[in-house]
Backbone bond lengths (Angstrom), bond angles and torsions (degrees), N, CA, C in turn:
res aa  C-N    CA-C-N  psi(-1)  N-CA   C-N-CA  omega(-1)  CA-C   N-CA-C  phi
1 X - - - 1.446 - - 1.524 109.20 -
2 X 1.170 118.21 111.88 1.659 125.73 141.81 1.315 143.39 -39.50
3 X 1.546 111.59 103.38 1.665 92.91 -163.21 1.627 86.18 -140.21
4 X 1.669 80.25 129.72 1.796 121.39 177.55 0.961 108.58 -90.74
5 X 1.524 105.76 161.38 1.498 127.45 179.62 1.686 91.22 -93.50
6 X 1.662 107.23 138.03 1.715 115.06 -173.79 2.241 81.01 -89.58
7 X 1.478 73.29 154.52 1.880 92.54 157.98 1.758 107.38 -82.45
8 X 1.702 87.09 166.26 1.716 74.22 170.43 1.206 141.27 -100.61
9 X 1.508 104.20 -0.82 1.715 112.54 143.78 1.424 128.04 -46.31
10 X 1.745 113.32 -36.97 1.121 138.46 -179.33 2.120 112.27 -68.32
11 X 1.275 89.93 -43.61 1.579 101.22 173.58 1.942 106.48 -65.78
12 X 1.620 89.44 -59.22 1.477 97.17 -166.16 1.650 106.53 -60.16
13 X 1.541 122.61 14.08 1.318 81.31 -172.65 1.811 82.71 -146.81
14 X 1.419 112.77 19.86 1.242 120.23 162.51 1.659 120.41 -71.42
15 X 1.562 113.68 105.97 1.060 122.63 173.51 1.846 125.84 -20.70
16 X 1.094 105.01 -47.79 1.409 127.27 -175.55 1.519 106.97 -62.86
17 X 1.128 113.79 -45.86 1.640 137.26 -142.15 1.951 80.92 -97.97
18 X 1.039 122.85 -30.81 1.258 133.43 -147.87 1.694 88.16 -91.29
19 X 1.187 105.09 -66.31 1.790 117.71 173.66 1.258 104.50 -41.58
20 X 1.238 125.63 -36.50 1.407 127.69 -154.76 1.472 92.97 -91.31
21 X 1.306 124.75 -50.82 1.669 124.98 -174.38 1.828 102.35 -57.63
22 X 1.248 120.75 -57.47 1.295 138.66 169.21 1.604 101.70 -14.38
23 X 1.570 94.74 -90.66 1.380 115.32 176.96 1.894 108.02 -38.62
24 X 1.265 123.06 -49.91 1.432 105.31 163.64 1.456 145.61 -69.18
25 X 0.900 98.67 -11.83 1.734 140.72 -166.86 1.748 100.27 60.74
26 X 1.351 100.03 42.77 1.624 78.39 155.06 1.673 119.14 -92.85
27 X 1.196 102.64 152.73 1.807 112.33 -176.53 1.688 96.67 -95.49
28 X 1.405 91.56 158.05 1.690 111.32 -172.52 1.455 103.03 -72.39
29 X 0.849 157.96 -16.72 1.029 156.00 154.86 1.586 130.58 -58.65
30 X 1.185 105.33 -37.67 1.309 131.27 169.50 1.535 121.73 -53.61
31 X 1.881 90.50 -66.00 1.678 94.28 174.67 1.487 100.71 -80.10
32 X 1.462 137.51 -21.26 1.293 110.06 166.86 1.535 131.30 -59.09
33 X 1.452 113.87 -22.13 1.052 106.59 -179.21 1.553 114.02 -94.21
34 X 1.693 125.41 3.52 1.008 152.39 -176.44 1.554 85.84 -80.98
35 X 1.129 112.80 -100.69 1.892 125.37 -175.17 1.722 118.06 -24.08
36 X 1.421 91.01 -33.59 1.907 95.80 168.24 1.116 114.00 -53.22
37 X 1.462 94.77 -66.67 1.641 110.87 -159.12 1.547 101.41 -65.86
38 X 1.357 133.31 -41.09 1.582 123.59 156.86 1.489 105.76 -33.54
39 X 1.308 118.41 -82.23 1.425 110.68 -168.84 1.484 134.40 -53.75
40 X 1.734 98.30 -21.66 1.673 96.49 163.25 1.241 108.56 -61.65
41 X 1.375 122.11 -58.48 1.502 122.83 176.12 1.498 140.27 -56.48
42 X 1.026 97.03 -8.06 1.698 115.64 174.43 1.631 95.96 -94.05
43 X 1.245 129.53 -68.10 1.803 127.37 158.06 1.554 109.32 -24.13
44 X 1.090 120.14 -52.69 1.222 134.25 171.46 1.640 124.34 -14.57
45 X 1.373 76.13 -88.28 2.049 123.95 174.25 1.543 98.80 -64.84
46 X 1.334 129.45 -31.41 1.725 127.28 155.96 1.338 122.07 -30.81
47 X 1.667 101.85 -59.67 1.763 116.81 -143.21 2.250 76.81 -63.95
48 X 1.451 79.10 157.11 1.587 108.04 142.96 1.537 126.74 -37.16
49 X 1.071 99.62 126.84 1.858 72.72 164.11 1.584 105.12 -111.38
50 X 1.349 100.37 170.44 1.163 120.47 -165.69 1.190 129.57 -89.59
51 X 1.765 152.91 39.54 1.867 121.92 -131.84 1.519 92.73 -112.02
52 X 1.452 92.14 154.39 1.693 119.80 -172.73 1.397 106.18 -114.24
């Protein structure tokens, strides 16, 4: 079995994941802006670095 990384449309709109936010009371908005900011920072921690 093959197992992918979901998008975060793909997260945000997983039933399961959804129960689970519910049950915490986090709002969709919240962990969306949670999952961004991971992925900016994971892009981030990608680049090259640079030294001078």
């Amino acid at each position: 079995m093959m197992c992918t990384a979901m998008s975060i449309d793909e997260v945000l709109s997983d039933p399961l994941i959804r129960q689970v936010m519910q049950a915490d009371r986090v709002s969709l908005s919240d962990m969306q802006a949670l999952l961004q900011d991971v992925a900016r920072k994971q892009r981030e921690a990608q680049k090259p670095r640079q030294y001078n």
